[in-house]
N, C-alpha and C positions, 0 to 999 in steps of 0.2 A: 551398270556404269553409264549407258547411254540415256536412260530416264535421268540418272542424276545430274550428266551434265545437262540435259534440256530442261531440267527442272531449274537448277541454276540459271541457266541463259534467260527462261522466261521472267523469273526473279527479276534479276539485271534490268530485262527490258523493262518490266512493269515498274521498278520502283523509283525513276522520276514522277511517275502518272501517279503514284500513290502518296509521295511527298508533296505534289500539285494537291491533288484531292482534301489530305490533312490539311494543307495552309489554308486551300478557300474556304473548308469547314471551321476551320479555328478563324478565319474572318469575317465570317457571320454567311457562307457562300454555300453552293450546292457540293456535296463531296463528290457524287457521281457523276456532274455536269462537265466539272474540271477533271473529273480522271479521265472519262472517257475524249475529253478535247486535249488533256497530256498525251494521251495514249495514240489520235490521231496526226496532234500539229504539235510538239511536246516543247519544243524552243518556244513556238510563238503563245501558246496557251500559257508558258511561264510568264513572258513579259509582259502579257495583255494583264496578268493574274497579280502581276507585282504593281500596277500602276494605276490599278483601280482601289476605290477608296475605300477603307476598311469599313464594314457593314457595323461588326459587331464593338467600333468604337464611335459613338451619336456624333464624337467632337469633330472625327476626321469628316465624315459624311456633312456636318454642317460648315465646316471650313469650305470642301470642295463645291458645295454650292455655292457660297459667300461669293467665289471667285467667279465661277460663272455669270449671277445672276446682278452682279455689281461692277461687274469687268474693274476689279481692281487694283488686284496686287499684279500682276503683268507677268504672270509667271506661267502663263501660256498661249500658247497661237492665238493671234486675236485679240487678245486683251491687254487694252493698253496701260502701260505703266503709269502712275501716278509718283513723280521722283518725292513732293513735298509728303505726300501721305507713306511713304516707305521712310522716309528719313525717319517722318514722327513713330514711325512704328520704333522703329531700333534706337533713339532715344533708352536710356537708362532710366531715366524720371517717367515720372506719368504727372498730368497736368489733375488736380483736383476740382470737384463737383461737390457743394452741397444745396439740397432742397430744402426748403422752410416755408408752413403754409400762416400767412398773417390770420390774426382774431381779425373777428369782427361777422359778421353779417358780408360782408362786400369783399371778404378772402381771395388773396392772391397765390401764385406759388413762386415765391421768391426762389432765386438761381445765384449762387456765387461761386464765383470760375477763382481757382488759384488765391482764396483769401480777399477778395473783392465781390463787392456786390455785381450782377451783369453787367447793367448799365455804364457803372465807375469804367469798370474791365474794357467795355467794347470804346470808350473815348477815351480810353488811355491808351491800348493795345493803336488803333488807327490816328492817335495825335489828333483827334481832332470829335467836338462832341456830336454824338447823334443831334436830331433836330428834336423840338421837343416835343412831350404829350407821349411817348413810347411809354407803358406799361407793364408788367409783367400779368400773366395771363388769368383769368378766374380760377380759383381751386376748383370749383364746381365742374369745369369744363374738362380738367385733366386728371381729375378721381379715379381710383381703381376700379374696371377693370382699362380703363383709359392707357391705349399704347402710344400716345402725341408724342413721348419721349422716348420710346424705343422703336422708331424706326416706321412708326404707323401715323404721320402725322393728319389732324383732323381736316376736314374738308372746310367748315366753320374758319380756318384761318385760310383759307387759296392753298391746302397740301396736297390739291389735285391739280395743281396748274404744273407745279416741276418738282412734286414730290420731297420738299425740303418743307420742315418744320418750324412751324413760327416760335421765336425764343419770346419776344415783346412784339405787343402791337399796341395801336394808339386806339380806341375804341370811338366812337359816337354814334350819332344816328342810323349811321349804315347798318346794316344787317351784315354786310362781310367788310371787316377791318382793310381799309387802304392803307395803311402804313405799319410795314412789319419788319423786322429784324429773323431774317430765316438764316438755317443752316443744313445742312444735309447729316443725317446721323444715322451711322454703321453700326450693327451689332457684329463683331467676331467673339468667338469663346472666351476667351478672359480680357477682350477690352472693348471701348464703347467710343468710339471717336466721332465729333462733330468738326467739321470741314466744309468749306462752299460756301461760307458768308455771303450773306445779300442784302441790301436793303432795298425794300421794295414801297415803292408811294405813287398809289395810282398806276399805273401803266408802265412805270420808269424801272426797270431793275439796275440797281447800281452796288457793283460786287467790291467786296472787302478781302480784297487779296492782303492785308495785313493780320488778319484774323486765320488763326487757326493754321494746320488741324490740330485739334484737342484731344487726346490719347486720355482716357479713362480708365482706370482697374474697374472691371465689370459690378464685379463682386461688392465693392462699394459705393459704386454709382447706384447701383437695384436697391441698398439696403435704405441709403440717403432719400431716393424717391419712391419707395413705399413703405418708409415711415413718414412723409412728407402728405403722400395722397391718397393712402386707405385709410379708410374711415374708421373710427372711433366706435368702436360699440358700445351703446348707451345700457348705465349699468340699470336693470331696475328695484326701485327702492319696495 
């Protein structure tokens, strides 16, 4: 009788610590690390255990960085809120993207935002037209494995100066484009937002707070730009 009930009571005790253990295992976590941290601190090892991010799902784990490493969505200590980029987030619509690479020898990669071409789009959206000579960029420059478009933009347009990606630039003599058309662009798991408009000419950054942000479904932003910028394999005859 006294084995059974101690046997029972140790039961009891132990099976928070082993309900711990199974949840960090089935989240991609140590089973023994969590029991034996139930087994010591069993409240606080739960709520440490509920609020870290699921290992054994890539999307949660790439969200929870997103927000750190982008201080974005404002959804913790520290990190400040962006109201115009949470608005666009919960939006019902999603704003459209598609790529198109011009013929020719001197190929571009044309950009049309919501049924417009760029260009049209950015002096219509701000009432008033860009200055002229702005371009859309060489195909050559933003080819696959080329990340300019998710989130990697090149150095070749000033994407080391603040990190935002040149949409158009005006090209000539210069070795690096003085006059560019940038934006800042977010990868989260199923959407691709650009946000932050700038135009920049020479030394002057002059921001486009009428622009954006642009809420993309991932999934056919990726297929649009690399059917756009992976290359063709040449068939042989």
């Amino acid at each position: 009788m006294i084995f059974d009930l101690a046997f029972f009571g140790l039961l009891i005790f132990c099976s928070p610590a082993l309900i711990c253990g199974y949840y960090a295992a089935n989240h991609g976590r140590s089973f023994w690390f969590w029991l034996i941290a139930a087994t010591l601190l069993p409240v606080v090892a739960q709520l440490v255990l509920l609020l870290l991010p699921d290992k054994a799902e890539p999307l949660a784990a790439e969200v929870e960085a997103l927000k750190i490493s982008n201080a974005l969505l404002g959804n913790g200590p520290g990190l400040p809120a962006d109201p115009a980029l949470r608005k666009a987030l919960a939006r019902p619509t999603r704003d459209q993207v598609g790529f198109a690479a011009s013929p020719g020898p001197a190929a571009q990669l044309h950009i049309h935002l919501n049924g417009l071409p760029l260009a049209q789009w950015l002096g219509q959206m701000q009432r008033a037209p860009l200055r002229s000579g702005l371009q859309y960029l060489p195909l050559a420059d933003v080819l696959y494995p080329s990340r300019h478009f998710l989130g990697g933009p090149l150095l070749t347009y000033r994407g080391d100066e603040d990190g935002r990606t040149a949409l158009m630039v005006r090209t000539g003599t210069e070795p690096v484009p003085s006059h560019l058309v940038k934006a800042r662009i977010l990868l989260l798991p199923y959407q691709i937002i650009w946000y932050d408009f700038v135009e920049v000419e020479g030394t002057v950054v002059r921001r486009l707070p009428q622009l954006g942000p642009l809420v993309f479904e991932r999934l056919a932003y990726l297929e649009s730009l690399d059917e756009a910028t992976r290359p063709v394999p040449q068939q042989r005859t």
